[in-house]
C-alpha positions, 0 to 999 in steps of 0.5 A, a space after each residue: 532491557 538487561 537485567 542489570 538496568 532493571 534493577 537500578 530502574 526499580 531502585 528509581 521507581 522505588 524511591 519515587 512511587 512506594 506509598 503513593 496512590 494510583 490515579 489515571 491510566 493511560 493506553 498508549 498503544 496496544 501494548 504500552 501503559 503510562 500509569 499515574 500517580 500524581 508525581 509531578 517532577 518525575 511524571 509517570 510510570 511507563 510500561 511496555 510489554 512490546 516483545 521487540 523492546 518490553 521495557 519498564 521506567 519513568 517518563 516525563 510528559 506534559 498531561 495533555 500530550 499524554 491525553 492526546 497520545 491514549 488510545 481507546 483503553 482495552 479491558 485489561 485497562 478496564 480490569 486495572 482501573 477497577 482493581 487497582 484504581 485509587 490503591 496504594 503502592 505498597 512495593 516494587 520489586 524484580 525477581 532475582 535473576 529475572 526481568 520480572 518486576 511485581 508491583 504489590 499494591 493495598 486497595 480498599 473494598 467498599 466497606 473499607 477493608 484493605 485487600 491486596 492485589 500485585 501487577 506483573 510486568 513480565 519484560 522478558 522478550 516473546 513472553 512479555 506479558 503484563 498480568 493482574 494477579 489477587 491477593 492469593 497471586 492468581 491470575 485474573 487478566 493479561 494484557 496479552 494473549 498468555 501462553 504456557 503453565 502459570 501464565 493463563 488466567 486463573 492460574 496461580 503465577 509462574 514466571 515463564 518456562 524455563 526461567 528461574 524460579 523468582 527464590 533461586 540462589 542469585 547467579 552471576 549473569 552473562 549478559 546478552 551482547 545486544 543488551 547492554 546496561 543503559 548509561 546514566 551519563 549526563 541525564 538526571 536519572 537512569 529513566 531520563 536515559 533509558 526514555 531518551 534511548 528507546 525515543 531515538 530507537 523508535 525514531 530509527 525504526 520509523 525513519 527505516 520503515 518510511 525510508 523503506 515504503 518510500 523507496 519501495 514505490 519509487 522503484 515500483 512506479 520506476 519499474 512501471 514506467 519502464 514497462 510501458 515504455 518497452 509496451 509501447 515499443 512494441 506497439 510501434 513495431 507493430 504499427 509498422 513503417 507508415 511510409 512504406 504503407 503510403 509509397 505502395 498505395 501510391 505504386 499500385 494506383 500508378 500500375 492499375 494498367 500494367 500490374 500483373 497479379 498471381 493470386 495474393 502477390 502483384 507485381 508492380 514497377 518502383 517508379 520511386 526507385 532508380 530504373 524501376 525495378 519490378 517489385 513484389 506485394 501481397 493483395 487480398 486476391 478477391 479485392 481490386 487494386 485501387 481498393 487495396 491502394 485505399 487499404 495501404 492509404 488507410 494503414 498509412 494514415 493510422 500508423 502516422 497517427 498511432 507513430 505520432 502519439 506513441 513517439 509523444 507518449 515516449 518522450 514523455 515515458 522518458 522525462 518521467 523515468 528520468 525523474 524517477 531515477 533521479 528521485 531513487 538516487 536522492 532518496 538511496 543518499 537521503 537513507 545513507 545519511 539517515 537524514 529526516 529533514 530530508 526524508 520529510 522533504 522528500 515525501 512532502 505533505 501528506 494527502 489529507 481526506 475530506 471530512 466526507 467522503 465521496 460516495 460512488 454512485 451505482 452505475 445504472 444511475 449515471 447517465 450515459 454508461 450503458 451495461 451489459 452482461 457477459 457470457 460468464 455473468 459478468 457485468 460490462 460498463 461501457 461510457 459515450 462521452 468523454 465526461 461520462 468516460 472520466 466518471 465511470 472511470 475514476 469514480 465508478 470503477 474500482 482498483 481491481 475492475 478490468 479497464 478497455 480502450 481502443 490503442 489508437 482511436 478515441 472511444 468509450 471506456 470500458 469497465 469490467 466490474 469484478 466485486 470478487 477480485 478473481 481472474 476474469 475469464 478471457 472469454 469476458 475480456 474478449 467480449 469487452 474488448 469488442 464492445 470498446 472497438 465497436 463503440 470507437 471511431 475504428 468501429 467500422 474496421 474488420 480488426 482493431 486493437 484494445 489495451 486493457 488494465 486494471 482501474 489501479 494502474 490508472 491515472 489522470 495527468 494533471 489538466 488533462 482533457 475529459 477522457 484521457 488518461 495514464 496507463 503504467 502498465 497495459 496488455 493488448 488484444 485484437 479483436 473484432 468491433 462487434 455488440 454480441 452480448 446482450 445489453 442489461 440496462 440503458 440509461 441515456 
């Protein structure tokens, strides 16, 4: 605050509170009070000691809200109400030429006898501080951790280093371009304006914290969407041209009798193309021909598959990203134009938690999931049915467990547990990632492909089928189907 509106703020308190009684105190937060003394036009005392805005006036507040607003009081509040409580405000001065402002007050003891004692709010920017001094102008509690000589407890007060001593000659002030004096204006007391001002800046400063948080996710889960949806290009390149695996089956069933084979190459004439022209292809040089034919049928089969459900993936990716740009624009126009009405809208009703929170049961008591022990002590989940894979996955798992499932056939899910949060060895995500391709319909194949992720990068669609699940961002391995670590605990 400038010192200037401080010292018309005290005139107010002045002419408000001398002579009167202090009753409750309130902690609003860690570092604001709202202190009573039973005025019932002007309301209370509000101090806070916030180095962001430490600032001293009265406040008008119905009681209830202010009841509903307290935290639980610190010891300082203890140390206040037992000090102070019931004490008769005998004065409220500022130092010259400094934001500090003493509330001296008279208390009577127990046997009567009035003893003096003072409360300092100390509104000076990164040393405010709020302190609790006795008779003799000792400190003997601080609301804030206090640092430098005079400020600790026990220590006779001294206002913060390198300010001026509280009797120094008053000086002309050069006020700080940022802190202007409040205006009265139209509200009935300099209070009522500075009360109004630090309500509106509050509000802007929690519209730019929710704006910032909000648009921050937007543009991660955007950002997320994107990435998937480059992953799953990639997986469609890798997949290949799925009718040029099925026209070569076709061509080397159709020259079974005049093929010619020279080790790991046979050619073979293109009945598909204009005058036959003679064609080269790789074979396994130890496998027939109609074997290979039913390799190339085989790939063609599942690179169909793997086309058709990436393409849907996709075209749903993009509907998404689609939504998520526009929710960015609206929420960048919504920030410009400071407008909360839109910003409430925009975030929508908050999630609310149940009154009791589902408790994740341990995994060796879910049917089903069977455990296992990797070769660097890491324990592996691996679920059967689609139930059981929903469960040990979005009841089970935890944010940062490693998460595997075969990329093109239906399998169990598999869960890599990981209770320390650190990298787990590649040596465990292989072995893993074994067990997901050998407890999957693609078990009996010589190589299959496993996505694996972190649990907090899943998600399930909204009415989705037992099993399925969203991935916003997913790496890939390829491995052998194979059950190669030994098994901990069966529960079926």
């Amino acid at each position: 605050m400038n010192q200037q509106t401080i010292e018309e703020i005290v005139k107010e308190i002045t002419g408000h509170l001398s002579g009167r009684f202090l009753g409750r105190i309130f902690q609003l937060s860690p570092l604001s009070l709202a202190l009573d003394f039973g005025l019932r036009d002007t309301g209370y005392l509000f101090i806070s000691v916030d180095p962001a805005a430490p600032r001293i006036y009265l406040i008008e507040r119905p009681s209830r809200q202010m009841e509903k607003q307290a935290v639980t009081p610190l010891q300082f509040v203890q140390a206040m109400r037992s000090s102070l409580g019931g004490g008769r405000l005998l004065s409220v001065t500022k130092d010259v030429s400094e934001r500090v402002v003493r509330l001296s007050f008279s208390v009577e003891d127990e046997l009567g006898e009035s003893k003096g004692a003072a409360l300092v709010a100390q509104v000076t920017g990164r040393s405010a501080n709020l302190f609790l001094l006795d008779r003799d102008g000792r400190i003997t509690h601080a609301l804030r951790s206090p640092k430098g000589a005079g400020q600790q407890i026990g220590e006779q007060y001294q206002i913060p280093a390198g300010q001026t001593p509280p009797d120094a000659p008053r000086k002309l002030e050069i006020l700080n371009e940022q802190e202007s004096p409040l205006v009265k204006g139209d509200f009935p007391s300099l209070s009522a304006a500075a009360d109004d001002y630090y309500l509106r800046r509050e509000s802007a400063a929690a519209f730019a914290a929710r704006s910032k948080a909000s648009l921050g996710k937007t543009k991660k889960e955007l950002a997320q969407a994107i990435k998937l949806q480059n992953n799953l290009r990639k997986d469609l390149a890798t997949h290949g041209d799925s009718e040029q695996h099925k026209r070569y089956g076709d061509l080397l069933l159709a020259n079974i009798a005049n093929a010619t084979r020279d080790g790991n190459k046979v050619k073979l004439k293109d009945y598909y193309s204009d005058d036959a022209p003679e064609i080269e292809i790789e074979v396994d040089e130890n496998t027939s021909l109609q074997d290979e034919a039913a390799r190339y049928f085989a790939r063609y089969t599942k690179a169909k598959r793997a086309t058709e459900e990436i393409n849907a993936r996709l075209t749903q990716l993009a509907q998404t990203i689609t939504r998520l740009e526009e929710r960015k624009t609206e929420l960048e126009r919504i920030v410009t134009a400071r407008d909360e009405t839109a910003l409430a809208l925009f975030e929508g009703p908050g999630e609310t938690q149940p009154a009791n929170k589902i408790k994740r049961r341990p995994a060796d008591k879910i049917p089903g999931v069977r455990r296992y022990r990797s070769s660097d002590g890491y324990e592996i989940l691996v679920g059967r049915a689609a139930h059981t894979n929903d469960q040990l996955t979005f009841r089970v798992a935890r944010p940062h467990d490693l998460w595997l499932h075969t990329a093109d056939y239906p399998g169990s899910h598999v869960v890599i547990r990981n209770h320390a949060r650190s990298e787990i060895p590649h040596r465990t995500i292989i072995e893993a990632a074994q067990l997901a391709a050998k407890f999957s319909q693609a078990g009996n194949d010589s190589k299959v492909t496993v996505h694996y992720t972190q649990r907090k990068f899943l998600s399930k669609p909204k009415g989705a089928a037992p099993g399925l699940v969203r991935m916003s961002t997913v790496r890939t391995i390829v491995v052998e189907p194979v059950e190669n670590v030994p098994r901990i605990h069966d529960q079926s």
